[in-house]
PDB file of N, CA, C and O in Angstrom, chain B, residues numbered from 101:
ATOM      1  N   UNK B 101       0.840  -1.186   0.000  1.00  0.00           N
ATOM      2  CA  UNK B 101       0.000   0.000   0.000  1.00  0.00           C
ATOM      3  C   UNK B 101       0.890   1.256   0.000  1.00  0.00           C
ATOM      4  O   UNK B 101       1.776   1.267   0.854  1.00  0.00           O
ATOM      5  N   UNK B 102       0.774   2.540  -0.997  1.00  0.00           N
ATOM      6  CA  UNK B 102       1.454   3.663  -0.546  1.00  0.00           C
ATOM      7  C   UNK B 102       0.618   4.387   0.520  1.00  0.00           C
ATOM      8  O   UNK B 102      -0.212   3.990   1.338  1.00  0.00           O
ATOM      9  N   UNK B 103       1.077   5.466   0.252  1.00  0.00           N
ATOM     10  CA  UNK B 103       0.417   6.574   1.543  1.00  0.00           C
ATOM     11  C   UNK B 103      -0.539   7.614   0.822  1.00  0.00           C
ATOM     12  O   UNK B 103      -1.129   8.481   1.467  1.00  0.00           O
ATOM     13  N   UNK B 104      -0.685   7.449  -0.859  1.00  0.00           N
ATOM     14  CA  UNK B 104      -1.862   8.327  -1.519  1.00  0.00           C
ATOM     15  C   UNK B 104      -2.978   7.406  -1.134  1.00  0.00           C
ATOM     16  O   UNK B 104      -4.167   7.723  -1.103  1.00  0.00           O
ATOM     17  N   UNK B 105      -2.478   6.246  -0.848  1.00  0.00           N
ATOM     18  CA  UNK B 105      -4.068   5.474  -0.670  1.00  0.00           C
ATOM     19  C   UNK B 105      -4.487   5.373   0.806  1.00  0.00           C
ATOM     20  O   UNK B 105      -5.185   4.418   1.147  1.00  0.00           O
ATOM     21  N   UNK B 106      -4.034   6.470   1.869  1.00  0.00           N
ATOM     22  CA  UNK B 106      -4.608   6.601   2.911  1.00  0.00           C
ATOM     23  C   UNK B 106      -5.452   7.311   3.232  1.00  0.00           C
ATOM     24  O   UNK B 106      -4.936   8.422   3.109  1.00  0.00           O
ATOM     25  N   UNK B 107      -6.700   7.483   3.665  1.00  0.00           N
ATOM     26  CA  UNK B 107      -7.595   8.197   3.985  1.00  0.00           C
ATOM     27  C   UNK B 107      -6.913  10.010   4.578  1.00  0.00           C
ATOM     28  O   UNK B 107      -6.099  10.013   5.502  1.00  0.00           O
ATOM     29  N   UNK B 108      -7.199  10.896   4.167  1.00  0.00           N
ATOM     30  CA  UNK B 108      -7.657  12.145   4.377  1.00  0.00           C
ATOM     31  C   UNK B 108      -6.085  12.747   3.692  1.00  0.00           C
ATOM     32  O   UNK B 108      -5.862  13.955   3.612  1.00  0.00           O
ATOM     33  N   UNK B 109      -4.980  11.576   3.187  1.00  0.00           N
ATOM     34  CA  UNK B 109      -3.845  12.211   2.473  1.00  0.00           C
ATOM     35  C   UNK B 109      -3.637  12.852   0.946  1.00  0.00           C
ATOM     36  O   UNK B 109      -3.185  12.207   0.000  1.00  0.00           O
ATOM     37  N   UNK B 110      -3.936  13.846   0.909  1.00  0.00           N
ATOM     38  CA  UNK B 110      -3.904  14.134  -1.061  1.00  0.00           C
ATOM     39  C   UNK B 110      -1.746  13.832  -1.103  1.00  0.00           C
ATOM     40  O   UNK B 110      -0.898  13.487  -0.281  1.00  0.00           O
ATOM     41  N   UNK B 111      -1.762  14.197  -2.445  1.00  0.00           N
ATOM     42  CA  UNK B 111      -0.296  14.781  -3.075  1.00  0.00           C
ATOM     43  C   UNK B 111       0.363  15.587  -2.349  1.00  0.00           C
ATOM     44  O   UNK B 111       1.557  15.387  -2.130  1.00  0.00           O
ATOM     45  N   UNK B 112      -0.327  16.690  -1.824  1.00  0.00           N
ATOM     46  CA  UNK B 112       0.931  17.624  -0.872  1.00  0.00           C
ATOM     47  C   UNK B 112       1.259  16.846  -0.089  1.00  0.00           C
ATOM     48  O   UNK B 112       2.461  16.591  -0.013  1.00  0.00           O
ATOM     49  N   UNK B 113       0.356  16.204   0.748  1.00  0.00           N
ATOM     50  CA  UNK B 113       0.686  15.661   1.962  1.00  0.00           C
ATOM     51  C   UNK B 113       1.789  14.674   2.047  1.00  0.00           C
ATOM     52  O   UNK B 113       2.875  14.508   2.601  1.00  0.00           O
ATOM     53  N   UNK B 114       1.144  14.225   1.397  1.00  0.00           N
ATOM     54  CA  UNK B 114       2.516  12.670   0.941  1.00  0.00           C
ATOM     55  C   UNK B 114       3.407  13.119   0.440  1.00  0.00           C
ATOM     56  O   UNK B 114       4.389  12.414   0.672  1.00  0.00           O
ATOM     57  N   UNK B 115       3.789  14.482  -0.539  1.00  0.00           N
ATOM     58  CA  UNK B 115       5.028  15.277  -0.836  1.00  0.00           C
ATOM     59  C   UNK B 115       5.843  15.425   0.276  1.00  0.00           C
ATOM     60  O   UNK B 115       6.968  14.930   0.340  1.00  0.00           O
ATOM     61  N   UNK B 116       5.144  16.318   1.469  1.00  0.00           N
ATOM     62  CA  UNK B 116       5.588  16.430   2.559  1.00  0.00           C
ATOM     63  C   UNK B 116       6.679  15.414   3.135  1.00  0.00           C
ATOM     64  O   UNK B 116       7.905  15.468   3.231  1.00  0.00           O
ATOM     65  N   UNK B 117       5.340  14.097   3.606  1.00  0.00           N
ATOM     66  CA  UNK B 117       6.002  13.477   4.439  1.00  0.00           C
ATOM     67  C   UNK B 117       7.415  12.570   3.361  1.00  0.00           C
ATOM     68  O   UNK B 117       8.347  12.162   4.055  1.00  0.00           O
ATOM     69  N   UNK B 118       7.494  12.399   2.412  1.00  0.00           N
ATOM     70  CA  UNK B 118       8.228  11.878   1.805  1.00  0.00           C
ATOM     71  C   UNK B 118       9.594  12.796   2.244  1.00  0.00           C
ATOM     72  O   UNK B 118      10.572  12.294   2.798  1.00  0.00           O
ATOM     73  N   UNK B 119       9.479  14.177   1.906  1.00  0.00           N
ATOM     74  CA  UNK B 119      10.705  15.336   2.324  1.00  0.00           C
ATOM     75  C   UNK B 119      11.007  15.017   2.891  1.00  0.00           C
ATOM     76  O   UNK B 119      12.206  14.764   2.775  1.00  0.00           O
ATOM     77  N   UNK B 120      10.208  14.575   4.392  1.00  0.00           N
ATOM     78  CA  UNK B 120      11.217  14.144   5.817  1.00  0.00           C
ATOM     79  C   UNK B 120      11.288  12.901   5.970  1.00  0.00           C
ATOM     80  O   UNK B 120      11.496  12.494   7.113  1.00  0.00           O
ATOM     81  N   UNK B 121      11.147  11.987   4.931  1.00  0.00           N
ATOM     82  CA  UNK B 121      11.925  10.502   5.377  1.00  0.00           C
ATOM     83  C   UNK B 121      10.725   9.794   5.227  1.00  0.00           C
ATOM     84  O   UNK B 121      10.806   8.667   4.737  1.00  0.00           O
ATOM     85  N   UNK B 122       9.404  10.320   5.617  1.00  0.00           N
ATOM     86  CA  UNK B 122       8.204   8.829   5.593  1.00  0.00           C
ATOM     87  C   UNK B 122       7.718   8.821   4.165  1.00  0.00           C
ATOM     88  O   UNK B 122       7.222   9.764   3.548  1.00  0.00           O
ATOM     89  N   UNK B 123       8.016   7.213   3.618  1.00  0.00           N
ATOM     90  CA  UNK B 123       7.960   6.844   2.578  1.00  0.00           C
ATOM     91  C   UNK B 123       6.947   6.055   2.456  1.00  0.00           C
ATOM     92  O   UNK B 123       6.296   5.939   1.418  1.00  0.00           O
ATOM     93  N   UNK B 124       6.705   5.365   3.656  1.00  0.00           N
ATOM     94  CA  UNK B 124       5.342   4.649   3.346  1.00  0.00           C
ATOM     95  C   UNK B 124       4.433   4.011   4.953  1.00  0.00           C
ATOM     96  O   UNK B 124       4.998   3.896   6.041  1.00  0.00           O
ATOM     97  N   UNK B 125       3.154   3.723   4.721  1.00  0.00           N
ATOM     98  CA  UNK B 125       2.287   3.804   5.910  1.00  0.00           C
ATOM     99  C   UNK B 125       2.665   3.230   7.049  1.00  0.00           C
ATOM    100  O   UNK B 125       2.102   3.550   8.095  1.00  0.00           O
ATOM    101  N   UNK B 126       4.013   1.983   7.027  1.00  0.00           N
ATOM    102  CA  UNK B 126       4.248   1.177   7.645  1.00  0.00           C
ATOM    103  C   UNK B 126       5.687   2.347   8.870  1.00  0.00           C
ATOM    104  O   UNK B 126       5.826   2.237  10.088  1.00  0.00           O
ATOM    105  N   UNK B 127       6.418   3.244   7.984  1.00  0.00           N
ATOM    106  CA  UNK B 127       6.869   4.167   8.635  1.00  0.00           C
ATOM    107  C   UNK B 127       6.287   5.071   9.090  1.00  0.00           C
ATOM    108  O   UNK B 127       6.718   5.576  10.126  1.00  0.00           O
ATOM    109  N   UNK B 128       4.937   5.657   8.377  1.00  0.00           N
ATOM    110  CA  UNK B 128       4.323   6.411   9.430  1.00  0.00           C
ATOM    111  C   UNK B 128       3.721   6.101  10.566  1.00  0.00           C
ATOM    112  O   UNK B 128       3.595   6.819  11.558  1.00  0.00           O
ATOM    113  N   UNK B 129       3.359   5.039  10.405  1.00  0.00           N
ATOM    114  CA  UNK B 129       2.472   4.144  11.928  1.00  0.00           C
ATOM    115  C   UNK B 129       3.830   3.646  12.929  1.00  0.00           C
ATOM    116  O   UNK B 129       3.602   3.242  14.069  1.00  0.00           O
ATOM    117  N   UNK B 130       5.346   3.721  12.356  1.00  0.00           N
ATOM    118  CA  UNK B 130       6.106   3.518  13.105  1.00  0.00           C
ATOM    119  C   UNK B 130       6.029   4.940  14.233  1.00  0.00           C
ATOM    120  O   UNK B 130       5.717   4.967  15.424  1.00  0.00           O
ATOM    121  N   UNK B 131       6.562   6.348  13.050  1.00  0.00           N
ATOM    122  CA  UNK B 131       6.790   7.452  13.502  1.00  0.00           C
ATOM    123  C   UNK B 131       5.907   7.862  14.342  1.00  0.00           C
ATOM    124  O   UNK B 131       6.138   8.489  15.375  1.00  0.00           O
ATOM    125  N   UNK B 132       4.222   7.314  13.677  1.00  0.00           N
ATOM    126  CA  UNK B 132       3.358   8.368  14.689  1.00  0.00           C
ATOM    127  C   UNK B 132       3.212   9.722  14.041  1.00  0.00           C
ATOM    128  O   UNK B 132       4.044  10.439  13.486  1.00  0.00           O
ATOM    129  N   UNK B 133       1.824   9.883  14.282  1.00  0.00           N
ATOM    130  CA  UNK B 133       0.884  11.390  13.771  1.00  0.00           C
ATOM    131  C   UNK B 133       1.786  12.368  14.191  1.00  0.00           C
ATOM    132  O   UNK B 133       2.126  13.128  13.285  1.00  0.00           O
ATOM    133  N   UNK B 134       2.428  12.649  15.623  1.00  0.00           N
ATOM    134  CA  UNK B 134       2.759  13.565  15.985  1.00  0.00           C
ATOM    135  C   UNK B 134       4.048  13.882  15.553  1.00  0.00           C
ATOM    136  O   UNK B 134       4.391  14.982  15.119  1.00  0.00           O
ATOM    137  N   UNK B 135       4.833  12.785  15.695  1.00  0.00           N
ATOM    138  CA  UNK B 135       6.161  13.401  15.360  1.00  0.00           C
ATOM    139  C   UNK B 135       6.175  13.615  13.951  1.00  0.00           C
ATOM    140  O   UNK B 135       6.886  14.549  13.578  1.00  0.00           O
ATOM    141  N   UNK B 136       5.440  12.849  12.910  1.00  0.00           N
ATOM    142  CA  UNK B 136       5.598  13.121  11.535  1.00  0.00           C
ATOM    143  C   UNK B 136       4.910  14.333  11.312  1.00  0.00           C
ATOM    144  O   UNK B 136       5.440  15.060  10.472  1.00  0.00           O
ATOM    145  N   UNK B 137       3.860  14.754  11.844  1.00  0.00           N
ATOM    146  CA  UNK B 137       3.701  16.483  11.615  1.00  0.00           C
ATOM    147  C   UNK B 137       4.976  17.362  12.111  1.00  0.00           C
ATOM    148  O   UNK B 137       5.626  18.054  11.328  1.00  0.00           O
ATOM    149  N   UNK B 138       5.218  17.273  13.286  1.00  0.00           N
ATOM    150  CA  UNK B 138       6.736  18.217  13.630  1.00  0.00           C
ATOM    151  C   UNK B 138       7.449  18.346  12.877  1.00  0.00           C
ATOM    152  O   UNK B 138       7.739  19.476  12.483  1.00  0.00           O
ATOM    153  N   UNK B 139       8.293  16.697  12.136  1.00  0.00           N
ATOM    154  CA  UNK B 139       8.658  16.555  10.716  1.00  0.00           C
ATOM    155  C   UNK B 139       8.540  17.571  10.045  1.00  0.00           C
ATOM    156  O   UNK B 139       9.491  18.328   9.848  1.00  0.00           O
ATOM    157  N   UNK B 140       7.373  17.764   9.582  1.00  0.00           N
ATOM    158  CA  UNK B 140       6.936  18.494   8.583  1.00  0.00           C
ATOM    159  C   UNK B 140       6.947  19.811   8.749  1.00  0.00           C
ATOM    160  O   UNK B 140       7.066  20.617   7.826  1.00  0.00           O
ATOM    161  N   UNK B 141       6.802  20.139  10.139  1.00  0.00           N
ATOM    162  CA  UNK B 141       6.665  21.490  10.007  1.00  0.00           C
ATOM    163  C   UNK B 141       8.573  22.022  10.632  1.00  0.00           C
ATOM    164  O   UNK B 141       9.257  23.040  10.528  1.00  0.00           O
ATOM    165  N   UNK B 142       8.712  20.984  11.105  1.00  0.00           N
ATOM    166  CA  UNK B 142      10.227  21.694  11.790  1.00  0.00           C
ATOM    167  C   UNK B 142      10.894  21.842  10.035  1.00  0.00           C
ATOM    168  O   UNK B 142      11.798  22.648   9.814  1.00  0.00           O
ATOM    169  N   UNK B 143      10.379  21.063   9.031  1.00  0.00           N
ATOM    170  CA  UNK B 143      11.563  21.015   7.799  1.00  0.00           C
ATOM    171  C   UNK B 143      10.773  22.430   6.708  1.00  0.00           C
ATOM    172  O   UNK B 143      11.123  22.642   5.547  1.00  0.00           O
ATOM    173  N   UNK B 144       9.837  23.118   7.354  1.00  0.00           N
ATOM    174  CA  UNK B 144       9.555  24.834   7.041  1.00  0.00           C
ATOM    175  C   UNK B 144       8.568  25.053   5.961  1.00  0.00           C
ATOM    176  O   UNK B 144       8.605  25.974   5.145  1.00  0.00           O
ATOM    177  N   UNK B 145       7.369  23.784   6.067  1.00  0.00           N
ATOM    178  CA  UNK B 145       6.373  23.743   5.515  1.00  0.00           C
ATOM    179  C   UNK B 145       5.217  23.975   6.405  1.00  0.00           C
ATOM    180  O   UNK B 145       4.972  23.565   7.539  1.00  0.00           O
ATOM    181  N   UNK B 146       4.352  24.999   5.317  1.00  0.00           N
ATOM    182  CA  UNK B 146       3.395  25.667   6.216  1.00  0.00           C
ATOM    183  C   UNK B 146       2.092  24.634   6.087  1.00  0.00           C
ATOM    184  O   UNK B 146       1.238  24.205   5.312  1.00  0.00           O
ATOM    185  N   UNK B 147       2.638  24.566   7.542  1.00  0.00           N
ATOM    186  CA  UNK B 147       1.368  23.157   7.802  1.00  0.00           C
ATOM    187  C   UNK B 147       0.203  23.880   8.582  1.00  0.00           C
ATOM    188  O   UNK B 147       0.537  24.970   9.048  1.00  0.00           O
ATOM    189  N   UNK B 148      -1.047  23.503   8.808  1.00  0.00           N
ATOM    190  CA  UNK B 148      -2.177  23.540   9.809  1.00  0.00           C
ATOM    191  C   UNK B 148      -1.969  22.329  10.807  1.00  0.00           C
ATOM    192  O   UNK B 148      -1.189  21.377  10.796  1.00  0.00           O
ATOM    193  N   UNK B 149      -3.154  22.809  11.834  1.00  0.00           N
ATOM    194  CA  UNK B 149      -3.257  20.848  12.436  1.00  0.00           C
ATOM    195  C   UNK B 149      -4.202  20.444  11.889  1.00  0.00           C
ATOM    196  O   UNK B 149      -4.667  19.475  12.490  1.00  0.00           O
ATOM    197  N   UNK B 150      -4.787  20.733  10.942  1.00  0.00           N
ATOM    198  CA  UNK B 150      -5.429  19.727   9.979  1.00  0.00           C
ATOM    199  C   UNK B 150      -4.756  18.668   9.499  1.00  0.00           C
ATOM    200  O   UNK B 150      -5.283  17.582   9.254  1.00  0.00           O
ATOM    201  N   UNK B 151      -3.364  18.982   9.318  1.00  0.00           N
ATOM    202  CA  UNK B 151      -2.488  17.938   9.175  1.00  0.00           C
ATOM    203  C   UNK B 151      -2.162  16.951   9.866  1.00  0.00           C
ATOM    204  O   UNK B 151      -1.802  15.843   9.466  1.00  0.00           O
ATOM    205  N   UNK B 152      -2.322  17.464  11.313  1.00  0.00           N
ATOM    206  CA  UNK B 152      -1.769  16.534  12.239  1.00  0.00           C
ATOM    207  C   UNK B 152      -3.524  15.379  12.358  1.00  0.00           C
ATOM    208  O   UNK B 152      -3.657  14.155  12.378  1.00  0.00           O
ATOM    209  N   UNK B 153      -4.144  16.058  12.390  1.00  0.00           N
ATOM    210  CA  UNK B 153      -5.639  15.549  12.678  1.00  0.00           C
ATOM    211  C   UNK B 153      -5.781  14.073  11.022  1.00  0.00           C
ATOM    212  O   UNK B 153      -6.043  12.871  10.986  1.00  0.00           O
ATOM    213  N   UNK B 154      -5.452  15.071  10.032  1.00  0.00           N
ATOM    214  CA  UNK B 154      -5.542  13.796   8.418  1.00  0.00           C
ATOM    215  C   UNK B 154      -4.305  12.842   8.895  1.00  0.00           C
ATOM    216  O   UNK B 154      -4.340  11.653   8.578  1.00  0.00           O
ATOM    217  N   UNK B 155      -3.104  13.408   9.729  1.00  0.00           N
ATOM    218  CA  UNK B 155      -2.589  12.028   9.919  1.00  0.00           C
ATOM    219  C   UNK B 155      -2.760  11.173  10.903  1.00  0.00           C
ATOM    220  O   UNK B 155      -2.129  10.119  10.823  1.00  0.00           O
ATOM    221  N   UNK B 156      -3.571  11.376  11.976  1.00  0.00           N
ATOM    222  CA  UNK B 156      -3.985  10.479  12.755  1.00  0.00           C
ATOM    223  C   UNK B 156      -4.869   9.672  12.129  1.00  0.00           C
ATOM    224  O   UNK B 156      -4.736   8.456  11.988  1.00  0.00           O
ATOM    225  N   UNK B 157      -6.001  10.505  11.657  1.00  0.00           N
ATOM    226  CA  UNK B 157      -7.143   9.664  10.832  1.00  0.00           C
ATOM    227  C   UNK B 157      -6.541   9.034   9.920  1.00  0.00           C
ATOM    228  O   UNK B 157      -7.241   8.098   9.534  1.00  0.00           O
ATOM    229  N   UNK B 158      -5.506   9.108   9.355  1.00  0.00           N
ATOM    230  CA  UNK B 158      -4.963   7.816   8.041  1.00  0.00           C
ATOM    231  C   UNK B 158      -4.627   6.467   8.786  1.00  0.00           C
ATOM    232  O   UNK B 158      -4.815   5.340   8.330  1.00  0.00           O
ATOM    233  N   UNK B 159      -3.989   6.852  10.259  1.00  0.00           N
ATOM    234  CA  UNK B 159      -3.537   5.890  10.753  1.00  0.00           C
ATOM    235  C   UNK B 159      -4.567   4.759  10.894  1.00  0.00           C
ATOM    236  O   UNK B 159      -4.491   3.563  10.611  1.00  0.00           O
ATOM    237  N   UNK B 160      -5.806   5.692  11.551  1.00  0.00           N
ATOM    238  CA  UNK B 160      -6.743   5.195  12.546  1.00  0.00           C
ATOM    239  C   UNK B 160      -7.197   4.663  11.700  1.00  0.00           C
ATOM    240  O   UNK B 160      -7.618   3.600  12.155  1.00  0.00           O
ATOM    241  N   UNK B 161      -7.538   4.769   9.956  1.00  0.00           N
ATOM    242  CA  UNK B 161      -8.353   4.855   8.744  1.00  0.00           C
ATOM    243  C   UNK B 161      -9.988   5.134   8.826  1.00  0.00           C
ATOM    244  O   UNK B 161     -10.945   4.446   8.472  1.00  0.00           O
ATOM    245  N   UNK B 162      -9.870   6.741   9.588  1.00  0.00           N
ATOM    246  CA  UNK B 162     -11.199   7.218   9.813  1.00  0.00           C
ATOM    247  C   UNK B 162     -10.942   8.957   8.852  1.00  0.00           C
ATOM    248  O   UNK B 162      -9.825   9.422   8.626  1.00  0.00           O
ATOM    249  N   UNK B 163     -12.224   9.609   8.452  1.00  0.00           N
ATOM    250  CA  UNK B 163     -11.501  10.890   8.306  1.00  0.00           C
ATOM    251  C   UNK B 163     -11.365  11.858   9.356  1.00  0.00           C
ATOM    252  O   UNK B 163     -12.146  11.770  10.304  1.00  0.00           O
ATOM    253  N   UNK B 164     -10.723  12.533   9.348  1.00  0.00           N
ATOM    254  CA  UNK B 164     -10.023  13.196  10.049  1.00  0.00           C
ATOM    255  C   UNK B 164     -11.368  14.320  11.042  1.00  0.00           C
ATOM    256  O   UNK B 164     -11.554  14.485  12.247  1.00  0.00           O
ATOM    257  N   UNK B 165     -11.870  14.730  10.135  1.00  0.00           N
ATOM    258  CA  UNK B 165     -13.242  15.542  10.844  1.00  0.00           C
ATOM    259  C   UNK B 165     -14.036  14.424  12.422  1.00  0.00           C
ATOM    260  O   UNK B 165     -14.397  14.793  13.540  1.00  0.00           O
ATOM    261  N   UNK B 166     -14.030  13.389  11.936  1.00  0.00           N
ATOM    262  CA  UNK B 166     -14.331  12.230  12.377  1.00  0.00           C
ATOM    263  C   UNK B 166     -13.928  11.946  14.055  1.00  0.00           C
ATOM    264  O   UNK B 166     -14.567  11.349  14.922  1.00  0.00           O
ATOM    265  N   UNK B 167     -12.584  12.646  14.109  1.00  0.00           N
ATOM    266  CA  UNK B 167     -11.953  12.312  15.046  1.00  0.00           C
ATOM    267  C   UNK B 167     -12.465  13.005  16.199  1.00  0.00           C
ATOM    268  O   UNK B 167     -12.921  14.139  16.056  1.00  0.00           O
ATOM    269  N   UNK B 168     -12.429  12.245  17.731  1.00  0.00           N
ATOM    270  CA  UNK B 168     -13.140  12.941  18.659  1.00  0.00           C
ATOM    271  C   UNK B 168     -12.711  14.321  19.267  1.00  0.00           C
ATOM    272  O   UNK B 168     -11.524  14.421  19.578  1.00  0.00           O
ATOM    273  N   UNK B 169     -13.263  15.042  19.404  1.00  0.00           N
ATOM    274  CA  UNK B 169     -12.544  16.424  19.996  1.00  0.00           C
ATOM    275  C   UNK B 169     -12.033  16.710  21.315  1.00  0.00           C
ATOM    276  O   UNK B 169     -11.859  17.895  21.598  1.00  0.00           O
ATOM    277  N   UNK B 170     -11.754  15.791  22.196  1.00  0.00           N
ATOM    278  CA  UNK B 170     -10.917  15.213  22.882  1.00  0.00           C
ATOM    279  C   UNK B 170      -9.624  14.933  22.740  1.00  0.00           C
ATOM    280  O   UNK B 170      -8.687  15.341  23.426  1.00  0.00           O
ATOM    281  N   UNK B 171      -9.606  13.921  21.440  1.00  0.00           N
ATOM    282  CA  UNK B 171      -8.415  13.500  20.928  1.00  0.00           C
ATOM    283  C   UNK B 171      -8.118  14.265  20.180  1.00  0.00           C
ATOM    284  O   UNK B 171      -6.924  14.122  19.914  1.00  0.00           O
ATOM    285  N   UNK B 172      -8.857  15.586  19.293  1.00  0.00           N
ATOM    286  CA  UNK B 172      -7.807  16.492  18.786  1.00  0.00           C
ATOM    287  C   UNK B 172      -7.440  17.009  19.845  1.00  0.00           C
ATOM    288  O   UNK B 172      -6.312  16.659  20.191  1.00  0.00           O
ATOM    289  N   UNK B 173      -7.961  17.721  20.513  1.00  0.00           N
ATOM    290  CA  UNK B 173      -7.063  18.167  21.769  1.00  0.00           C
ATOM    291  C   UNK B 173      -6.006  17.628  21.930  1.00  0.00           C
ATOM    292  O   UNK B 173      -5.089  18.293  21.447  1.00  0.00           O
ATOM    293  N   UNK B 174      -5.639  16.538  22.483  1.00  0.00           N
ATOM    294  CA  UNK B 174      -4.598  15.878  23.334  1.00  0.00           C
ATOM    295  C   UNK B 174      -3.671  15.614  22.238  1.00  0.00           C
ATOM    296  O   UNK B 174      -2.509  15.958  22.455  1.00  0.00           O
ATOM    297  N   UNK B 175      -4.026  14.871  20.665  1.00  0.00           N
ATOM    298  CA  UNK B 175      -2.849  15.189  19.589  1.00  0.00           C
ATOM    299  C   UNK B 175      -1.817  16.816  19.648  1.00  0.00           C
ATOM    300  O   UNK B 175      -0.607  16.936  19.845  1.00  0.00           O
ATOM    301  N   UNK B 176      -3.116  18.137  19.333  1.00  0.00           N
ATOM    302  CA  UNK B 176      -2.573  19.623  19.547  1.00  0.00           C
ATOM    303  C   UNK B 176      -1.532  19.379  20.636  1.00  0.00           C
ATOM    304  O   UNK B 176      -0.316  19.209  20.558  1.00  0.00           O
ATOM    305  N   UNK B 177      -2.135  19.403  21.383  1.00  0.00           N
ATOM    306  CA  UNK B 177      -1.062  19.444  22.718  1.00  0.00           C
ATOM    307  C   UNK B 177       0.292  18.738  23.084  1.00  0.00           C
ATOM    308  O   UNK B 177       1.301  19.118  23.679  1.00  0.00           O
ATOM    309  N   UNK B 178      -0.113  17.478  22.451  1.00  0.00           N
ATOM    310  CA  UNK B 178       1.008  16.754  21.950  1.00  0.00           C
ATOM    311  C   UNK B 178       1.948  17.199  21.013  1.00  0.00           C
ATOM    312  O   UNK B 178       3.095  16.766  21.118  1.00  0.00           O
ATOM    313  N   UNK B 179       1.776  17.686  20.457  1.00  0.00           N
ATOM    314  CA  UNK B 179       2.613  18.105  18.645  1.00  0.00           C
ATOM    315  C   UNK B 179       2.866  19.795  19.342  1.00  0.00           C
ATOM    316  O   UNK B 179       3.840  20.418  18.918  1.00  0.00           O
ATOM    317  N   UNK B 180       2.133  20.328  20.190  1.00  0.00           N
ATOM    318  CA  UNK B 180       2.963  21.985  20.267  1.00  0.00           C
ATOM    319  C   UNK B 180       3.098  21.721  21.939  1.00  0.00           C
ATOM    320  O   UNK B 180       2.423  22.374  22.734  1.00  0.00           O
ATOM    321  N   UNK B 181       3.857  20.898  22.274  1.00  0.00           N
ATOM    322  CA  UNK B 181       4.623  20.930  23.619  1.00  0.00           C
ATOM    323  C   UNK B 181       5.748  21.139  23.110  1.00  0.00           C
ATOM    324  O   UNK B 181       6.003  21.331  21.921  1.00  0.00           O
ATOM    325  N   UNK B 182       6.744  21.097  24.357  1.00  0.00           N
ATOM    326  CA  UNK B 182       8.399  21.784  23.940  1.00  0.00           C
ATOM    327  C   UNK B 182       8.910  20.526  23.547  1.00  0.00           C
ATOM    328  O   UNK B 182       8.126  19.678  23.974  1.00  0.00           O
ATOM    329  N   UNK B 183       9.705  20.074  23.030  1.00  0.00           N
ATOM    330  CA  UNK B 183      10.492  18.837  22.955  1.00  0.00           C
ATOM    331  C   UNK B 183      11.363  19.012  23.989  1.00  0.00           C
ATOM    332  O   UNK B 183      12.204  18.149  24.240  1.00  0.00           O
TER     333      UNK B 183
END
């Protein structure tokens, strides 16, 4: 399976994560939603957390709107804490 065939990922997205190393779903479910958005945004692409939210939901294979607002919370918070 690539990563265009994951739920809520177009072409940018997968452009993206390819830039920073994730090549395919089996590395992103290694990396994780959160750090592969940081990825993305520490390497100076103007991301939303819509991003971070379409990559949880690819993981989860739900869409991303979908996701409980709870758990966007606690992703946000996750992805803009300090390292």
């Amino acid at each position: 399976m690539e990563l265009i065939e994951l739920k809520n990922l177009g072409k940018t997205s997968v452009q993206w994560l390819n830039a920073v190393g994730i090549q395919s779903p089996e590395q992103l479910k290694s990396v994780g939603a959160v750090e592969a958005y940081r990825k993305v945004k520490a390497r100076g692409f103007r991301v939303s957390k819509v991003l971070l939210y379409a990559l949880e939901g690819a993981l989860l294979d739900i869409h991303w709107s979908d996701l409980d607002p709870d758990h966007k919370a606690k992703l946000l918070a996750e992805a803009e804490a300090p390292l």
